[in-house]
C-alpha positions in Angstrom: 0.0 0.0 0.0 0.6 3.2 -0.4 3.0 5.4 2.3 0.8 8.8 3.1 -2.6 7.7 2.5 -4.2 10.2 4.8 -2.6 13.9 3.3 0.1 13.6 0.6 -1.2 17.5 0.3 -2.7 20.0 2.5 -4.4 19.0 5.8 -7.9 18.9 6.8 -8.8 22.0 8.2 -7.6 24.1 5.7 -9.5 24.7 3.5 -12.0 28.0 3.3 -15.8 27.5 4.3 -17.7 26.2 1.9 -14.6 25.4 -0.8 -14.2 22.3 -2.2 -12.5 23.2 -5.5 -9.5 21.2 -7.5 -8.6 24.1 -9.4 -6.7 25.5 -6.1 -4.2 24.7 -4.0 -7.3 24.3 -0.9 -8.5 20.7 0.0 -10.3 18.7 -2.1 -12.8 16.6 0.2 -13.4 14.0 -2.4 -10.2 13.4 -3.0 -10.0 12.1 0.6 -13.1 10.0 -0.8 -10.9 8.5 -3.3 -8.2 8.0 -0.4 -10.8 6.3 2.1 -11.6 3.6 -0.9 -8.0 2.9 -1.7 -7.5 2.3 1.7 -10.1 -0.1 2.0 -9.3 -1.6 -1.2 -5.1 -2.4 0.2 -6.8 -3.6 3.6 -9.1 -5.9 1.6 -6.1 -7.0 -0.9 -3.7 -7.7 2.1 -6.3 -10.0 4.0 -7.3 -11.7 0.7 -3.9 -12.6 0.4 -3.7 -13.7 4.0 -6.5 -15.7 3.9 -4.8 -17.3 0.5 -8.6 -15.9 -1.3 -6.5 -13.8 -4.0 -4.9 -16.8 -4.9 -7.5 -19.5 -5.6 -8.6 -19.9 -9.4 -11.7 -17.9 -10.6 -12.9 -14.4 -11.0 -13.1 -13.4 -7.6 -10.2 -14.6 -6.6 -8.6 -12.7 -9.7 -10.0 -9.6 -9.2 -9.3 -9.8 -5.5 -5.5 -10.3 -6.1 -5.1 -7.0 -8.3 -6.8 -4.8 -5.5 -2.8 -3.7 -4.8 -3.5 -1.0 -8.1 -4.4 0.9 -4.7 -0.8 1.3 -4.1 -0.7 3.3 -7.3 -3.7 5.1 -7.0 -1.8 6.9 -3.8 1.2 7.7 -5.5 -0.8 9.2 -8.4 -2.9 11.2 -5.6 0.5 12.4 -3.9 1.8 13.4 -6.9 -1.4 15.4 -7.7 -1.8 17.3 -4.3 2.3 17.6 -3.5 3.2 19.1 -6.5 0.0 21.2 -7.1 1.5 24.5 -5.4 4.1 24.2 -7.8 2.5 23.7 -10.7 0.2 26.6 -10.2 3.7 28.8 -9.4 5.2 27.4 -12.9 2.1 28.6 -14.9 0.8 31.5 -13.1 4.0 33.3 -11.8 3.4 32.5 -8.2 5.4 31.9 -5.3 6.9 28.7 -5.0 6.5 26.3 -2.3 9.4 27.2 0.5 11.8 23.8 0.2 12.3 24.1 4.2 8.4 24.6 4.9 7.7 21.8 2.6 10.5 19.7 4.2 9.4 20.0 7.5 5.7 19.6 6.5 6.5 16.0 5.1 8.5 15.1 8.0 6.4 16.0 10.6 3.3 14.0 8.4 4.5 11.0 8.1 7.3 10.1 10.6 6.3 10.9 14.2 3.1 7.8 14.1 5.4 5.7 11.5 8.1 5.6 13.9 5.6 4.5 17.1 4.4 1.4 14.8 8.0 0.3 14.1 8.8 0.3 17.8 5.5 -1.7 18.1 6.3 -3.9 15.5 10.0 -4.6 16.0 9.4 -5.5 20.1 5.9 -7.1 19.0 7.3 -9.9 16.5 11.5 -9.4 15.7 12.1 -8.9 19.1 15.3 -11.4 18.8 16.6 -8.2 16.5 16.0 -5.8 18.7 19.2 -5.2 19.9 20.5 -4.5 16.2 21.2 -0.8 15.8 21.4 -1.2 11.6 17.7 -2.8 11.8 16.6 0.7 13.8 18.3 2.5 11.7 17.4 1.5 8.2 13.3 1.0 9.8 13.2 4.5 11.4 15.3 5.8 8.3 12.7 4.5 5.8 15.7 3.6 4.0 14.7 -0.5 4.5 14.2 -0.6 0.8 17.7 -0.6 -0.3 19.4 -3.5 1.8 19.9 -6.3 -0.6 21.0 -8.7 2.5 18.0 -7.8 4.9 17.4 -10.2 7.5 14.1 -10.1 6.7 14.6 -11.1 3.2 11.8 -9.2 1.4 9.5 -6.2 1.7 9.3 -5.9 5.3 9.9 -7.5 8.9 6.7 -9.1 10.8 4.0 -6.0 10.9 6.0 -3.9 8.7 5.4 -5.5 5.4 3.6 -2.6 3.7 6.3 -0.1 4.5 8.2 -0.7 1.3 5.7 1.9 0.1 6.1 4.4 1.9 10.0 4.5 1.6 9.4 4.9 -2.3 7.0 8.0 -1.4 9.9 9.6 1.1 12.2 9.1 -1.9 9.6 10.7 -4.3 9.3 13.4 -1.2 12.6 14.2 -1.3 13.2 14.5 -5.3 9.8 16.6 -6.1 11.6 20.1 -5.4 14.2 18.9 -7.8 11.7 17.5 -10.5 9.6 21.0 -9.9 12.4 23.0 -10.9 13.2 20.9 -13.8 10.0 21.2 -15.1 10.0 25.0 -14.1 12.8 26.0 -16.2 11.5 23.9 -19.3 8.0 25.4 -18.9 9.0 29.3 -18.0 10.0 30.0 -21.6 6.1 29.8 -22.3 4.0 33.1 -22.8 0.9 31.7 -21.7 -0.8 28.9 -19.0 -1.2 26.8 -21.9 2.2 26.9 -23.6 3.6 26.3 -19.9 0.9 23.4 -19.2 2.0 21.9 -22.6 6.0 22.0 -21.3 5.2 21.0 -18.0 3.3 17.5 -19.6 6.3 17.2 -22.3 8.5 17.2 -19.4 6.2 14.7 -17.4 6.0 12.2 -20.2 10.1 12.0 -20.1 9.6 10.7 -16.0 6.8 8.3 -17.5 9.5 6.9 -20.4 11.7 6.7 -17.6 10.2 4.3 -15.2 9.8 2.3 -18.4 12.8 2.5 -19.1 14.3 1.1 -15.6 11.9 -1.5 -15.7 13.5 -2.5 -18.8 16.8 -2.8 -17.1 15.7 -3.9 -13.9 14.6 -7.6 -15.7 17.9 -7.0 -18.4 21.7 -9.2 -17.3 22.6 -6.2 -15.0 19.1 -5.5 -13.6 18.4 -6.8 -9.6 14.9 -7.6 -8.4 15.0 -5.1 -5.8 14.8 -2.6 -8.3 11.0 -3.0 -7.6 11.4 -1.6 -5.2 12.8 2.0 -5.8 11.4 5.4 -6.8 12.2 5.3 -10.7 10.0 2.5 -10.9 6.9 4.2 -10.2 7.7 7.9 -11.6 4.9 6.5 -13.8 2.1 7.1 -11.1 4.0 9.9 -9.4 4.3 11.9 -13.1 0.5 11.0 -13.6 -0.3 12.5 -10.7 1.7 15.9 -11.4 0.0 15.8 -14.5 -2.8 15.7 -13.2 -1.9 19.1 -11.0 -0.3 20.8 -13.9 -4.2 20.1 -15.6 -5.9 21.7 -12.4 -3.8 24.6 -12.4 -4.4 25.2 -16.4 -8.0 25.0 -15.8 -7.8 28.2 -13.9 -7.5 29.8 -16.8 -9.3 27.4 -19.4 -12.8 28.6 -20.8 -16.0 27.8 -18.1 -17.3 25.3 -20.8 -13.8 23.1 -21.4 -14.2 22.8 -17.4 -17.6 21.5 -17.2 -17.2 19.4 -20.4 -14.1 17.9 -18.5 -15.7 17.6 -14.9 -19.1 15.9 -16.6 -17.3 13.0 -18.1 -16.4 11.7 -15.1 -18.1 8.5 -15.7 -16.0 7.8 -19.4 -12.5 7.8 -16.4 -14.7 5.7 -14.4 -15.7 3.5 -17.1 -11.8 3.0 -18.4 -10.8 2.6 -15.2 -12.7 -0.3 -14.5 -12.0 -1.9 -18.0 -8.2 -1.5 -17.2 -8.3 -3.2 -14.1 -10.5 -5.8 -15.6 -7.8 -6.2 -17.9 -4.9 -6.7 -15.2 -7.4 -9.0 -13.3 -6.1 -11.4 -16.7 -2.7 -13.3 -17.4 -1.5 -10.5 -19.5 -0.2 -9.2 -16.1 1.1 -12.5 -15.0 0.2 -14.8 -11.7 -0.9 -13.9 -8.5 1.2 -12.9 -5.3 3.7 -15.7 -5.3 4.9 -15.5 -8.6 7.4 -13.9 -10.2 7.0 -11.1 -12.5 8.9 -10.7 -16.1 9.4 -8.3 -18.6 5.9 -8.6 -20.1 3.9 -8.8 -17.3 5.6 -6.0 -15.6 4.6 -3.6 -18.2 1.6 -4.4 -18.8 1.1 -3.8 -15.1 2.6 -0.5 -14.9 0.6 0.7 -18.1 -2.8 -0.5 -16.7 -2.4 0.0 -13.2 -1.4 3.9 -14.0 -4.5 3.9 -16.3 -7.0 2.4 -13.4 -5.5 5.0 -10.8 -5.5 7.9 -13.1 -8.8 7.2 -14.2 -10.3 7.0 -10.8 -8.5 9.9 -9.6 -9.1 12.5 -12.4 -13.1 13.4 -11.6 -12.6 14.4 -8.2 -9.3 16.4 -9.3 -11.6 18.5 -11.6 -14.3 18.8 -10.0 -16.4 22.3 -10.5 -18.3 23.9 -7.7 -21.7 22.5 -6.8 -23.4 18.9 -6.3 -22.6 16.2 -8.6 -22.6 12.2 -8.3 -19.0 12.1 -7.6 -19.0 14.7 -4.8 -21.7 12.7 -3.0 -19.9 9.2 -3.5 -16.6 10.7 -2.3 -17.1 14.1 -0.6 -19.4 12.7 2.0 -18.2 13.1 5.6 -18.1 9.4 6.3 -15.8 9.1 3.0 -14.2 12.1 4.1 -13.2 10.8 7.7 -12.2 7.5 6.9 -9.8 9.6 4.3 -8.5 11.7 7.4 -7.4 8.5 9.3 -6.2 6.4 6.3 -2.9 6.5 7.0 -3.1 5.6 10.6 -5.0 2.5 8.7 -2.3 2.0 6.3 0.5 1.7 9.0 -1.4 -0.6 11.1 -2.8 -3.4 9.0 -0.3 -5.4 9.0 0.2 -5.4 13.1 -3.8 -5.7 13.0 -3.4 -8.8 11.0 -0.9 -10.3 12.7 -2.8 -9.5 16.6 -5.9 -11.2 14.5 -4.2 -14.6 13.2 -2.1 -14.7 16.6 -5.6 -14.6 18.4 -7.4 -16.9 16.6 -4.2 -19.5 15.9 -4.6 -19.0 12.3 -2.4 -20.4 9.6 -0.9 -18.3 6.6 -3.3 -19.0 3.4 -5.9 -19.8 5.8 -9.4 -18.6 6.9 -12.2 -17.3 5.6 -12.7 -14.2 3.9 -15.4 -12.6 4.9 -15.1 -12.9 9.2 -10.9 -12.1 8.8 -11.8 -9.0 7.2 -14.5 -7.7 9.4 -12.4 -8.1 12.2 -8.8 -7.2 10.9 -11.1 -3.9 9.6 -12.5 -3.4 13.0 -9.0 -3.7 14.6 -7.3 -1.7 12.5 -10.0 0.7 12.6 -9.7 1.4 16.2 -6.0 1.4 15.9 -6.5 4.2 13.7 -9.2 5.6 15.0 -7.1 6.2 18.6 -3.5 7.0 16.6 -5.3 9.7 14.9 -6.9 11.3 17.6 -3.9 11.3 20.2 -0.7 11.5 17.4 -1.7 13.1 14.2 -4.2 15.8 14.7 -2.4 17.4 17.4 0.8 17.4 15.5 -0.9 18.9 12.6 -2.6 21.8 14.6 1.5 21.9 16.3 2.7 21.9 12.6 0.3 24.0 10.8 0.9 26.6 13.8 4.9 26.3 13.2 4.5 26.4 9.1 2.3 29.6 9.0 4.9 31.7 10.8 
């Protein structure tokens, strides 16, 4: 799953009365709507898999084991709301985002409840490795990803499995300010929004043929399989996303009925959407969970997955003002709060899974679908639930007090 499910962007609480607008830098509430689901779509993927559901033959099972596009669908939405500001600085001749601000921003996010999980975790279920200061250091680090001789020996320790994720968004947090002023200097020669929009997408499109293009060396005679597992890999989603932002910020500008016209097809995204993840619900993008991708498959999974998250995304990105299908499906304030804790959800899953099968004496592969996820949703849930209330919303108020200065 993806790292910063719960506010890639700017916080709840933000936003002016009554605004709920994708063609600002303000909060979007549906796109917390579109959070909340990709949230519950990881949760139901990772349980599906522990439950050994994903794997059996059959439609369900099919469809159930391609419910990880969710991981892409919240790098595309951090890509959209982190590199928004930016995007409206490149075309409009606004400020840009200050780097320290934006530094400490994503800092104080994403670490201070990540790091209580990994102390939970690491005492919980590696508690014989404990006493390793590397292991504390790569885990706290978020650097995990890129020790080839892990002790662990794939994504993640016991608990901690989903946390390859979010070291891949730290990495894409740390490189945006360099990508936005790439993209700034190949798009300020433009006269207009439009010519700057249309430099800012060229520029995009050259991340996209790159994450292509390490894929293609990742599975060549030099390439390693832990290659999966680092940034250039999923530019693709990231550079959708940013697209994505750099199409918000042109519609400031655009004529009133190329933004309507936009925000009414929302159900032709919708539509390809599904048909793409139909798609990688087929061989074309290989097995299931325990097999090992190639070359083929790989792409194919990159291509459709981008094209599932982007088209689910998009609509709430451009929405106009006013009511509308999508707004009620995804702006709603159940939708909305579920959004707002998703990345207390995302962090805990794993540990919620684990408590679960340790309770119950389960067996990996084992169980039924249905009662494991009810409960694993209930207790990770409530771990969120309490993380939220006594971690992250009084170190955003603490942190949107210290930004404003």
């Amino acid at each position: 799953m993806s790292p910063d499910p719960a506010g890639p962007g700017i916080g709840p609480g933000l936003r002016p009365a009554g605004q709920d607008q994708a063609n600002s830098t303000t909060h979007v509430d549906s796109l917390d709507g579109v959070r909340a689901a990709a949230a519950g779509a990881i949760l139901l993927y990772h349980v599906a898999m522990q439950t050994g559901a994903a794997l059996h033959d059959g439609i369900a099972g099919a469809l159930l084991s391609r419910l990880d596009v969710a991981v892409s669908i919240f790098f595309v939405l951090s890509g959209l709301l982190l590199y928004r500001p930016w995007a409206v600085a490149a075309l409009h001749d606004e400020p840009s985002p200050r780097l320290g601000v934006y530094l400490l921003r994503r800092a104080l996010r994403i670490l201070p409840l990540y790091w209580i999980v990994v102390v939970v975790a690491v005492i919980g279920w590696s508690r014989d490795h404990a006493s390793d200061p590397w292991t504390w250091l790569e885990l706290l680090s978020l650097t995990q990803n890129y020790d080839t001789s892990a002790w662990w020996n794939g994504t993640g320790p016991p608990g901690l499995m989903q946390m390859w994720s979010l070291s891949v968004e730290a990495a894409f947090y740390l490189t945006l300010p360099l990508m936005a002023l790439l993209l700034a200097r190949m798009s300020r020669t433009g006269q207009h929004a439009t010519a700057r929009a249309k430099r800012q997408l060229i520029g995009l499109l050259g991340f996209v043929l790159a994450s292509f293009a390490w894929t293609l060396v990742q599975f060549s005679s030099v390439g390693s399989g832990y290659m999966q597992m680092w940034l250039p890999r999923y530019w693709v989603y990231f550079a959708a996303g940013m697209a994505l932002a750099v199409v918000t910020a042109w519609m400031k500008t655009a004529r009133e009925d190329v933004r309507l016209l936009l925000a009414r097809r929302w159900w032709v995204c919708w539509l390809v959407a599904a048909v793409a993840y139909a798609v990688a619900a087929t061989p074309l993008t290989g097995g299931r969970y325990v097999s090992v991708l190639d070359l083929k498959t790989s792409l194919f999974e990159q291509i459709l997955y981008a094209v599932a998250a982007v088209g689910l995304v998009a609509p709430a990105a451009v929405l106009p003002p006013g009511p509308g299908i999508v707004r009620r499906l995804l702006g709603n304030p159940v939708m909305g709060y579920i959004g707002r804790i998703s990345y207390g959800i995302f962090l805990w899953q794993f540990i919620a899974i684990d408590t679960w099968y340790g309770l119950t004496d389960q067996k990996m592969w084992t169980g039924g679908l249905a009662t494991n996820f009810v409960a694993v949703a209930g207790l990770t849930g409530l771990y969120a639930f309490v993380s939220y209330q006594l971690v992250e919303e009084p170190i955003r108020r603490r942190r949107d007090r210290l930004t404003d200065l």
